[in-house]
C-alpha positions in Angstrom: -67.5 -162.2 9.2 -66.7 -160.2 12.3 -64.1 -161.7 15.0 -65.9 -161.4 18.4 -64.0 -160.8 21.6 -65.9 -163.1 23.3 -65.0 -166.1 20.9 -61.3 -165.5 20.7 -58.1 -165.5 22.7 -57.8 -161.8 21.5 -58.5 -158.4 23.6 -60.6 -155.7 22.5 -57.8 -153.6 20.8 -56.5 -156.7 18.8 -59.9 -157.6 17.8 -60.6 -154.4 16.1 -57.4 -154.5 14.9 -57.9 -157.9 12.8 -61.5 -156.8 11.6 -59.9 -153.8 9.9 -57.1 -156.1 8.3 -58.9 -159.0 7.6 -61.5 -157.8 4.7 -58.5 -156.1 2.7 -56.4 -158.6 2.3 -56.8 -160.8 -0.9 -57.0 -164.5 -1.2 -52.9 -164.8 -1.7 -52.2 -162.9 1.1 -54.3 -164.8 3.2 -52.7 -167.8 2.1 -49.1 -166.3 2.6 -50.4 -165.0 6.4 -51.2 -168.4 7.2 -47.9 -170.0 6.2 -46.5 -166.8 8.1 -47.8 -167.7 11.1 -47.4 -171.5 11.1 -43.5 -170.5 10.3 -43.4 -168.4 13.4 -44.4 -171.6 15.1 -41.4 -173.2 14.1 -39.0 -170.8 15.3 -40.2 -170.0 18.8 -38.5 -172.7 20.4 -35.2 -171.8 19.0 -32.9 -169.8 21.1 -32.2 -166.2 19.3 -34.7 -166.6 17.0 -36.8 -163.8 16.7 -40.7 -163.7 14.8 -39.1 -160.7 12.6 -36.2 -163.2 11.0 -38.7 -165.1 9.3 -39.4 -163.8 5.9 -41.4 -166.1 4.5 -43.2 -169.6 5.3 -40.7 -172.8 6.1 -42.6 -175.4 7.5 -46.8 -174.6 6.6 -49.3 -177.1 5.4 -47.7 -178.5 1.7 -50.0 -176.8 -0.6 -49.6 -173.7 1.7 -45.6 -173.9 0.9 -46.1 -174.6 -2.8 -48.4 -171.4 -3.9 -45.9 -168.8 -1.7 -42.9 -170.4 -4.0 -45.3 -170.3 -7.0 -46.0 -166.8 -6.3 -42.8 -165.3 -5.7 -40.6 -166.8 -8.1 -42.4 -166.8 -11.1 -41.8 -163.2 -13.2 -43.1 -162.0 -16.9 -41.1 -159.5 -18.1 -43.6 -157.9 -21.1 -41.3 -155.6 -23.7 -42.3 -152.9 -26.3 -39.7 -152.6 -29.1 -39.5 -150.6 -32.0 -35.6 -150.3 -32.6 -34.9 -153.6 -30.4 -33.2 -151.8 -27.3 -36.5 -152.4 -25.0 -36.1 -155.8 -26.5 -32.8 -156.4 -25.7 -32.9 -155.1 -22.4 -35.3 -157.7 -21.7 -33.8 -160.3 -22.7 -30.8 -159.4 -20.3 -33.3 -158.9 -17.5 -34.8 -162.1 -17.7 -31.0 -163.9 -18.2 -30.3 -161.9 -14.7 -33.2 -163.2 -13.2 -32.9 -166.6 -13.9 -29.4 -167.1 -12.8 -31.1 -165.8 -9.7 -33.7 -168.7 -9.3 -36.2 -166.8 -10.9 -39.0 -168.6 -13.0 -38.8 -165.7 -15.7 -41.0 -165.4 -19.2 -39.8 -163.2 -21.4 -42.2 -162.3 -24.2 -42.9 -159.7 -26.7 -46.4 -157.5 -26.2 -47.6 -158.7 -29.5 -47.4 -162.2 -27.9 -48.7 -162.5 -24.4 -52.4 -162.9 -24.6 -54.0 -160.4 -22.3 -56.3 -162.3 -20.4 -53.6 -164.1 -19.0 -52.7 -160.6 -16.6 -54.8 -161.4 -13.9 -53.0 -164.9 -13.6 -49.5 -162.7 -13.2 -48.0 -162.0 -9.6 -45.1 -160.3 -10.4 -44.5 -158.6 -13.6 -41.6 -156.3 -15.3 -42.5 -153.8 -18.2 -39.8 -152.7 -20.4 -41.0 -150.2 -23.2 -40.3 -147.5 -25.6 -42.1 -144.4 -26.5 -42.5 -144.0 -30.4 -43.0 -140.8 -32.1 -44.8 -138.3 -30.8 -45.8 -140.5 -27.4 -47.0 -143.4 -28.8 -46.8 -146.7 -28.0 -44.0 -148.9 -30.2 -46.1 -151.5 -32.5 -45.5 -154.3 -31.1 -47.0 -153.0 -27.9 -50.0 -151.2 -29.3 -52.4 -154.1 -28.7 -51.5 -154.3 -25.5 -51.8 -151.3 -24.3 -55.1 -150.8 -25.7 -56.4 -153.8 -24.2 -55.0 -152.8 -20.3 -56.7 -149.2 -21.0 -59.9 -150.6 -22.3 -63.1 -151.9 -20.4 -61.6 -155.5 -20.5 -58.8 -154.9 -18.2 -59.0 -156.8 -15.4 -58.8 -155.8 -11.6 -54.7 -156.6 -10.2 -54.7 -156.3 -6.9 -52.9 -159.2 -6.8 -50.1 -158.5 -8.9 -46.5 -156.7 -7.8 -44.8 -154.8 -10.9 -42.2 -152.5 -12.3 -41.5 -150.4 -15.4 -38.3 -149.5 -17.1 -39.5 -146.7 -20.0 -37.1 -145.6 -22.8 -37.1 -142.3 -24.5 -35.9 -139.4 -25.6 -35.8 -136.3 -23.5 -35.8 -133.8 -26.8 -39.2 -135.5 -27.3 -42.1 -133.3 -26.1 -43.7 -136.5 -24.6 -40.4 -138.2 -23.4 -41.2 -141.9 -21.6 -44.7 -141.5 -22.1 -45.9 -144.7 -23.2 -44.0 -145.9 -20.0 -45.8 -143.9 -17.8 -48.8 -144.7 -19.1 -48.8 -148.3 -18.3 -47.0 -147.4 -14.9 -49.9 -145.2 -13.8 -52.8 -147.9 -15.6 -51.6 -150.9 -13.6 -51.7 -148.9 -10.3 -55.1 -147.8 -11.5 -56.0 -151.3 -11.9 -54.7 -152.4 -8.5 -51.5 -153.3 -8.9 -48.2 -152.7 -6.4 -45.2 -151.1 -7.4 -42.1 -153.6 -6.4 -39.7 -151.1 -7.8 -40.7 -147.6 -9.2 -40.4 -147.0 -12.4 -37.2 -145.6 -14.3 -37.8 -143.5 -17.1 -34.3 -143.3 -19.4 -32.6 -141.5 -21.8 -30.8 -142.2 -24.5 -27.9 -142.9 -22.5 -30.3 -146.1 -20.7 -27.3 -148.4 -19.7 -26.9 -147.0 -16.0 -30.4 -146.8 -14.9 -31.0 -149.7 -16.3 -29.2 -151.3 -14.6 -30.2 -149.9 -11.3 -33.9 -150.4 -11.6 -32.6 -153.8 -12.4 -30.9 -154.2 -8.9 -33.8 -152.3 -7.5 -36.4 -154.7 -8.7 -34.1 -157.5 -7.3 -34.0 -156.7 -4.5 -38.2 -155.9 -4.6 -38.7 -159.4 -5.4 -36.2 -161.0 -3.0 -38.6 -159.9 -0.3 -41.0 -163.0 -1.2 -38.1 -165.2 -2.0 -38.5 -167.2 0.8 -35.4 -166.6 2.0 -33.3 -168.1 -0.5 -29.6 -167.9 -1.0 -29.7 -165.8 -4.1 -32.3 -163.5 -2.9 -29.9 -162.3 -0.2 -26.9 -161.7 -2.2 -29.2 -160.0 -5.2 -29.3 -156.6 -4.4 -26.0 -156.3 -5.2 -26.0 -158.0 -9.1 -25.8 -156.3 -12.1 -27.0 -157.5 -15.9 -23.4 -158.9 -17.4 -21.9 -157.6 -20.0 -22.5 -157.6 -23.3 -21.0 -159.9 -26.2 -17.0 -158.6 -27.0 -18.4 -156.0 -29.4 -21.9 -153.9 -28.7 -23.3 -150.8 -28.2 -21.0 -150.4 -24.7 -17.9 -151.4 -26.1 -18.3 -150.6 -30.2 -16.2 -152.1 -33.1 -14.1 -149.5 -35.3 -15.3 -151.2 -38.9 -13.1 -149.9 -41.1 -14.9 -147.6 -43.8 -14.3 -149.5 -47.5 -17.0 -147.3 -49.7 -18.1 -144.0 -49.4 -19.9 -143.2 -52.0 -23.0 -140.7 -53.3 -25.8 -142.5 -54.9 -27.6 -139.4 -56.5 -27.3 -137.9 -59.9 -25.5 -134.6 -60.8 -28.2 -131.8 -60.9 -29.8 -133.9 -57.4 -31.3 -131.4 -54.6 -30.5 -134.9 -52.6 -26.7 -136.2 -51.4 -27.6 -140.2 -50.4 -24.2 -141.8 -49.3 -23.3 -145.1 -49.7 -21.4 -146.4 -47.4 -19.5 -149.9 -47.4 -17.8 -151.2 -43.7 -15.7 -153.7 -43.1 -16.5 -155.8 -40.4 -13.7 -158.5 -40.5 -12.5 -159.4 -36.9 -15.1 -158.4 -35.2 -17.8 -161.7 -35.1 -20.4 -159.5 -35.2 -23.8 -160.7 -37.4 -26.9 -159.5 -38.4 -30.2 -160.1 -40.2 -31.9 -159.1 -43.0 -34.1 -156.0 -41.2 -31.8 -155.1 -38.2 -30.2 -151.7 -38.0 -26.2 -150.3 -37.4 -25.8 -148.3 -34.5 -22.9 -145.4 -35.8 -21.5 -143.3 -32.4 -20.5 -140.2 -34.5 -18.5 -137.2 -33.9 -19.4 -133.5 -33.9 -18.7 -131.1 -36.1 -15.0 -129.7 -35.2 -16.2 -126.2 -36.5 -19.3 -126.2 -34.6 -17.1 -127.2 -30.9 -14.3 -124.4 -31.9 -17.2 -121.8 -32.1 -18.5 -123.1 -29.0 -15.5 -123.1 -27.2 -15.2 -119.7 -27.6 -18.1 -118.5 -26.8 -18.1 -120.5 -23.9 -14.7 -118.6 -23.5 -13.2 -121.3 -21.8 -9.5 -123.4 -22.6 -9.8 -125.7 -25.2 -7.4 -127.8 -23.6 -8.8 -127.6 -20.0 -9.4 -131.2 -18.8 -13.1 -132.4 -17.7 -13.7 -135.7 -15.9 -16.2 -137.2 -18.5 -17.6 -140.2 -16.6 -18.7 -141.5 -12.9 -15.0 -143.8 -13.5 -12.8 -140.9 -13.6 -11.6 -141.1 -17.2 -10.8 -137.2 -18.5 -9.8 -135.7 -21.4 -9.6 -132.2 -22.6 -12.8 -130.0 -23.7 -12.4 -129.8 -26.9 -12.2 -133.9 -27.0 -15.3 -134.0 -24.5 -17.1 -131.9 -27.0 -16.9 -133.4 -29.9 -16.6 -136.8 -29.0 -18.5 -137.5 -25.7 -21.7 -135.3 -25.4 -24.5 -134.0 -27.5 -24.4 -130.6 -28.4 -26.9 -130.0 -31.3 -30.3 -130.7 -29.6 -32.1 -128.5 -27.0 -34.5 -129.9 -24.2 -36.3 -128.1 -21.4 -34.0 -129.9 -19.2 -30.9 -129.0 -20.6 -32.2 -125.0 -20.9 -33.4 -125.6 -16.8 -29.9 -126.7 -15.8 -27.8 -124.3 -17.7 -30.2 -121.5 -16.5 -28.4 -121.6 -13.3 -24.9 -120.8 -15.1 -26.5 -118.0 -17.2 -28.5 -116.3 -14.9 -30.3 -114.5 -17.5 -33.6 -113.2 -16.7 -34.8 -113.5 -20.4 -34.0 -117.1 -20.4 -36.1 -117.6 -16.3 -38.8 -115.7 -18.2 -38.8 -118.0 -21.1 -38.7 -121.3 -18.8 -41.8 -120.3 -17.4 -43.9 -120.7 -21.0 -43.8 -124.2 -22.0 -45.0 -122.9 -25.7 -42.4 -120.8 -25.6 -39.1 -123.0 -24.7 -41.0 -125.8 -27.1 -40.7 -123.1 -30.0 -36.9 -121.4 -29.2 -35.6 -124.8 -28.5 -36.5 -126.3 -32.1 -33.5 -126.0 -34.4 -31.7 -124.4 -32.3 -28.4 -126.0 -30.3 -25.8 -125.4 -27.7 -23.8 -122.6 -29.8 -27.2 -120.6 -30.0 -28.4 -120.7 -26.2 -24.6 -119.7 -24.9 -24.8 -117.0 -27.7 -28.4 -115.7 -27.0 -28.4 -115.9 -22.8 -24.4 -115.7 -21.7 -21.8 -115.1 -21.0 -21.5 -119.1 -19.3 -20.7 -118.1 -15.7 -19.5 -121.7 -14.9 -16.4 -123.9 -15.5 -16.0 -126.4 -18.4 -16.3 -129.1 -16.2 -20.0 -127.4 -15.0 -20.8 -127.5 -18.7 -20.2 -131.1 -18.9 -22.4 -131.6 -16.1 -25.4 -130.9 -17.5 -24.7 -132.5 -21.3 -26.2 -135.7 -21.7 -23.9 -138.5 -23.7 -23.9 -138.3 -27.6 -26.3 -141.2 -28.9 -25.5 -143.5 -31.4 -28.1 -143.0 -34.6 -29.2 -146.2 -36.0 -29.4 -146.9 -39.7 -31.1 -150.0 -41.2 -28.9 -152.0 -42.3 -28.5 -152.1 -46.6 -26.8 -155.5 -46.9 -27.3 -158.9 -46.6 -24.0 -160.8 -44.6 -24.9 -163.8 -46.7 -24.5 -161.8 -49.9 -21.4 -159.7 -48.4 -19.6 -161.7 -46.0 -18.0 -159.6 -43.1 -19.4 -156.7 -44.7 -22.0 -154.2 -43.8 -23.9 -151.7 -46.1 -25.5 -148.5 -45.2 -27.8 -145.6 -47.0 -27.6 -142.3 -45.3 -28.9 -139.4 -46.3 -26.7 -136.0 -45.4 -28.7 -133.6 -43.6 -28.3 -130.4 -44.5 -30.4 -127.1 -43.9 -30.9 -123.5 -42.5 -32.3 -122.0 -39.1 -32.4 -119.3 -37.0 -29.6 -117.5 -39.4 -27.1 -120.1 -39.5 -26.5 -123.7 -41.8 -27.1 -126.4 -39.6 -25.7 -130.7 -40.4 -27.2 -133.5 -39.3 -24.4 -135.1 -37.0 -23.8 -138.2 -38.0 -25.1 -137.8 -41.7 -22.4 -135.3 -42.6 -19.7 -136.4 -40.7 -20.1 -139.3 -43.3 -20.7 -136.9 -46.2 -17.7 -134.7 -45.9 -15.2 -135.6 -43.1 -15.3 -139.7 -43.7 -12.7 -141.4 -45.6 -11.8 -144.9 -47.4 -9.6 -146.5 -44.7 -11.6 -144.8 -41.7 -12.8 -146.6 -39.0 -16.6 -145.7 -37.0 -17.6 -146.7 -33.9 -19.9 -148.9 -34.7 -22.8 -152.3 -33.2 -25.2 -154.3 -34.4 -29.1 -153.5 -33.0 -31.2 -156.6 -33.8 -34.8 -155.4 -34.4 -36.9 -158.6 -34.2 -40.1 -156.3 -35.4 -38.9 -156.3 -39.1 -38.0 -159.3 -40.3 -38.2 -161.2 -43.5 -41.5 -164.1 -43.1 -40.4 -166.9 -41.0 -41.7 -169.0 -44.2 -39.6 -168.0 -47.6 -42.6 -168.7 -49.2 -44.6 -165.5 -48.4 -45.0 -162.8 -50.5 -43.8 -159.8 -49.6 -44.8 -155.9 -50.1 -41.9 -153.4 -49.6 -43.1 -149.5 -49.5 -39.9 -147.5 -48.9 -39.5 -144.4 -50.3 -35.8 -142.2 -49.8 -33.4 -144.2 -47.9 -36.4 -146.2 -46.6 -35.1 -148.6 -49.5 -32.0 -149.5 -47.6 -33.4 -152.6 -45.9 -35.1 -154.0 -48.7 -32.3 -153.9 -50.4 -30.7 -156.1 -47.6 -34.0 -158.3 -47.9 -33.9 -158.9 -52.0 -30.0 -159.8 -51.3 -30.6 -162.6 -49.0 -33.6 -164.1 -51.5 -31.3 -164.4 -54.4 -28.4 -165.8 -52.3 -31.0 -168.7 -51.0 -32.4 -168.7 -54.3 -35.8 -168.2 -52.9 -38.3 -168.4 -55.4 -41.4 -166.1 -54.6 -43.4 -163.0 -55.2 -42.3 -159.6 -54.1 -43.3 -155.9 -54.6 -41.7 -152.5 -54.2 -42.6 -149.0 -54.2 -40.1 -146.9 -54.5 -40.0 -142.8 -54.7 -38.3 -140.1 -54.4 -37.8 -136.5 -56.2 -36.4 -137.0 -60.0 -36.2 -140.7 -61.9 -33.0 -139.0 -63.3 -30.8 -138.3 -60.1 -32.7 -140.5 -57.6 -33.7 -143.8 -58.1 -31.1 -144.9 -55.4 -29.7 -148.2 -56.4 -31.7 -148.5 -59.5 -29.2 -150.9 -61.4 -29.3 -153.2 -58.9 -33.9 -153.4 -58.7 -33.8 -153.4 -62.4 -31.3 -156.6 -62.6 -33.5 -158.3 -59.8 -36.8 -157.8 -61.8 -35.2 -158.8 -64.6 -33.8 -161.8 -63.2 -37.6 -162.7 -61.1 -36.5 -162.3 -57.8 -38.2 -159.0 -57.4 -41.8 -159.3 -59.1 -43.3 -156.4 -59.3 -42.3 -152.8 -59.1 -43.7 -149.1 -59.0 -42.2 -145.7 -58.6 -43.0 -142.7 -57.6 -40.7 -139.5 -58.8 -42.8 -136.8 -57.3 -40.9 -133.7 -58.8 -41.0 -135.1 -62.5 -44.9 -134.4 -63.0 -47.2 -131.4 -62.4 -48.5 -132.8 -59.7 -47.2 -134.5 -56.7 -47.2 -138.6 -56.9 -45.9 -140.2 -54.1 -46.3 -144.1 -53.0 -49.7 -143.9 -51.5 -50.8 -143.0 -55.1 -49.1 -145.7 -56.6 -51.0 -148.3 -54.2 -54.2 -146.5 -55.1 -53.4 -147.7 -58.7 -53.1 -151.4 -58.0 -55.3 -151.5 -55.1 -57.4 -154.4 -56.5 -53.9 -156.5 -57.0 -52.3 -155.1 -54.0 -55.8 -156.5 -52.2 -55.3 -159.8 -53.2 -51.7 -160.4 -52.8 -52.8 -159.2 -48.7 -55.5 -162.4 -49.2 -53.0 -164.8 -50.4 -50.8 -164.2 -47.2 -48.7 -161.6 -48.3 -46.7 -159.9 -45.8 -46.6 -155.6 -46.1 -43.6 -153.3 -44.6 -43.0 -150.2 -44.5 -39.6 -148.2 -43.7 -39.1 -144.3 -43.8 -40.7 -140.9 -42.6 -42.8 -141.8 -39.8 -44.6 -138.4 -39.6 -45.8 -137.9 -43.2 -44.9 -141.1 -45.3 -45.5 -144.1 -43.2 -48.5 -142.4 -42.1 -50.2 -141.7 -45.4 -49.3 -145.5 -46.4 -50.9 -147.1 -43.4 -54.2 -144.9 -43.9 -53.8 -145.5 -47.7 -53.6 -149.5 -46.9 -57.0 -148.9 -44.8 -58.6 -147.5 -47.5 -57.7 -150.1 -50.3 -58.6 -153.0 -47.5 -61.8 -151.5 -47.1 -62.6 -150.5 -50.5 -61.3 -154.0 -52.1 -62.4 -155.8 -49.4 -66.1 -154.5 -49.2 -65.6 -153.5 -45.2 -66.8 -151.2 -43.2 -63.5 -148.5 -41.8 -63.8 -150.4 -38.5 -63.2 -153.7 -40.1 -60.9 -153.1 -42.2 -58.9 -151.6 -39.0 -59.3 -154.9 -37.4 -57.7 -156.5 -40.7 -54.5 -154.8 -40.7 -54.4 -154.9 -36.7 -54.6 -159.0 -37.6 -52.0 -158.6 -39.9 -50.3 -156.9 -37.5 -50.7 -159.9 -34.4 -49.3 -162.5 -37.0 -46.6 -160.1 -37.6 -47.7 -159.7 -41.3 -47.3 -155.8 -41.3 -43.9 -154.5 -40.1 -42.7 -150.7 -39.9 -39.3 -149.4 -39.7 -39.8 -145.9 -39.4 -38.0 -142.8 -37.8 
């Protein structure tokens, strides 16, 4: 309907004005205009009151009042989790928001029902990227839905996102992104723009946090805490966490494979008496390692710079020396494109400008090779130590599953590492952490260390599911964790592993131990996989082919399937493998047998731990 001149108290100029506005606005904007206006009302008598003071509605028609506060202070915050930090994050937000007066829901992917988006106003998106850009699975559902045909239209919803990933990644925040761009797509206002973050997520984190705030403080109706919120901050975490680590004493260190073994699996026992820290049955041990003291003295002097020269190591001040920053603070065995763009400017190397301008290129020199090798291959450094620093990003803590279960091993925790060890470009290279606990860790050492709770692999909330384990290597270390908490509760009820590795001989990793539980019927059912011992290769997926008629049926009776290892190769022959018996056994077509293990997956009845 068109406002005539003619009809109104408005002028030519206003009229037109109005006609534009009017058909864009949606039906909760109108609403919120006319509380606007009858709030203006209000005020005019008041001496220094001006029209612009008043932020939201104070004195409208009831209902009018009631939908504006609906509106503003009700917030979903929707998390994608693989490891547990998107998780946890969440969590904090939501604790943040509430003590602000927020009306917050907190909910994993996997849970929310989708068709309940369109009834969302404001809405926070914390997420991962798995893999090679993919979604984590708990969030996979979701995100098909939003970029499917059944996505609704949002203009009436406000949102942010807060993506995790890892730079080194070729597709670093991406799933992020992707539901960051699809929401705008669909309509959807951005209260706060998104934050993609590294490994290192604590500080923006926390600022998107305070930026989203202060995004939804503008339809706060002018509350107390909305005015002061722009300047909070998530609190702190527990006494011990992955900010402020415990130093568990190391009790065992030992190596699990046979003489003769191409493999070195350590064993590693940690003390973690004093601390109050717990865990479950599936979560993981964050381990802040050192570098490898050889590796920094080489790069120290190729960087030709004083080992001893102090470097101011945080935004707080704190310094120590070079050498310290080195091999304690900052990563320097992983390349990215960033890194190679920001020390370009401190090698000025026209080789190295040349190369920045291939993305193939820099995506092929930067794998395997480190620090040592781009200082080597493109110097001499032309900047200071402390430019160095600059551009490092913070060493990340590697997270193992956890190979214990507290109940078993009170104030204990158990991990299954294996040491990394290989050659590139001309030189050995270690895996960080893995041989920092293969050769330089000691009985009576302490590491850094947390707990990550990783809600997305967890024994069945019933202890009278079945359950399949598939993990090959030192995917076994959680189910070891898993087996020890049945026999301490004495849970009587089936269970299934698949286990493999190279040689039966040198590396069935805790093999004592399964054959004792089978023995004694808390594990039910077992089948290995030693892939160097025959003429040709057998590795778990073959194994489930075997007993895909029984494997079948234990998935009919409720059984629940998990898998923890390789993600690229293993975890990804399994899950097609698993297909194919559900669709062979099951007399489906490929599609439905999809939609099988995707149901399995909503009622959280297929779980992967993979890396």
């Amino acid at each position: 309907m068109q406002l005539q001149v003619m009809n109104s108290p408005f002028n030519q100029e206003q009229a037109e004005l109005l006609n534009r506005l009017l058909p864009t606005l949606t039906e909760s904007q109108k609403v919120w205009l006319t509380g606007y206006l009858a709030a203006t009302q209000s005020v005019s008598a008041t001496p220094g009151t001006t029209v612009e003071s008043v932020v939201a509605p104070t004195a409208p028609v009831a209902d009018v009042s009631v939908v504006e506060q609906t509106i503003s202070k009700e917030v979903t915050i929707l998390y994608g989790s693989q490891t547990g930090n998107a998780q946890g994050l969440a969590e904090n937000a939501g604790k943040t928001l509430k003590e602000q007066g927020f009306d917050v829901t907190v909910a994993s992917m996997n849970d929310f029902k989708p068709n309940n988006l369109k009834k969302l106003h404001n809405l926070l998106i914390i997420v991962s990227t798995h893999g090679e850009g993919d979604p984590p699975d708990n969030a996979l559902s979701f995100h098909e839905f939003l970029h499917g045909r059944r996505a609704p239209k949002l203009e009436d919803l406000r949102y942010s996102v807060l993506s995790l990933g890892d730079s080194s990644y070729e597709f670093f925040c991406q799933t992020g992104k992707e539901f960051d761009l699809k929401l705008e797509e669909l309509g959807g206002k951005r209260l706060f723009d998104r934050v993609d973050c590294d490994l290192d997520f604590d500080e923006p984190a926390a600022q998107w946090l305070e930026g989203v705030l202060t995004g939804l403080s503008q339809t706060k109706a002018g509350s107390p805490q909305a005015a002061s919120a722009t300047t909070v901050a998530p609190e702190t975490d527990t006494v011990y966490s992955r900010t402020n680590p415990f130093r568990a004493e190391v009790l065992e260190n030992i190596n699990l494979n046979g003489r003769g073994s191409n493999k070195e699996t350590r064993h590693l026992e940690l003390s973690l008496e004093g601390s109050g820290l717990t865990f479950e049955p599936g979560d993981s041990l964050g381990v802040y390692p050192e570098n490898d003291p050889n590796l920094v003295d080489n790069l120290i002097k190729e960087l030709n710079v004083n080992p001893t020269e102090s470097v101011q190591i945080n935004k707080q001040g704190e310094s120590r020396s070079i050498k310290e920053a080195l091999t304690i603070n900052f990563e320097i065995t992983v390349l990215t494109k960033a890194l190679l763009e920001k020390a370009s400017a401190f090698l000025k190397n026209k080789d190295l400008t040349d190369l920045l301008t291939n993305a193939e290129k820099v995506k092929e020199y930067i794998n395997g090779r480190d620090l040592l090798d781009l200082i080597s291959d493109f110097g001499p450094w032309n900047g200071s130590a402390q430019d160095l620093i600059s551009i490092l990003r913070k060493l990340p803590a590697r997270l193992y599953s956890i190979a214990s279960s507290l109940t078993a091993n009170e104030e204990e925790v158990h991990l299954t590492i294996g040491a990394v060890r290989y050659e590139a470009h001309g030189r050995e290279r270690n895996g960080v952490c893995s041989i920092l606990c293969a050769d330089r860790l000691q009985p009576g050492d302490t590491l850094p260390v947390y707990i990550q709770n990783n809600q997305n692999f967890k024994l069945p909330e019933n202890p009278e599911t079945p359950i399949i384990m598939v993990g090959p290597g030192t995917g076994i270390a959680p189910f070891r964790s898993f087996m020890q908490e049945r026999e301490e509760l004495g849970a009587e009820v089936k269970s299934w592993l698949f286990f493999g590795d190279q040689h039966f001989v040198t590396d069935f990793l805790y093999q004592t131990e399964w054959q004792n539980w089978l023995k004694d019927g808390v594990l039910t059912k077992m089948d290995v996989a030693f892939s160097r011992d025959t003429d040709e290769k057998v590795y778990v997926q073959h194994r489930m082919l075997e007993n895909s008629k029984e494997l079948y049926n234990w998935l009919q009776e409720g059984a629940a399937f998990y898998i923890c290892g390789d993600e690229k190769k293993m975890a990804h022959d399994v899950h097609n493998t698993l297909i194919d018996i559900i669709e062979n056994e099951g007399g489906m077509s490929r599609e439905d047998a999809e939609r099988y293990l995707s149901d399995m997956q909503q009622q959280k009845r297929y779980q992967r731990d993979v890396y």
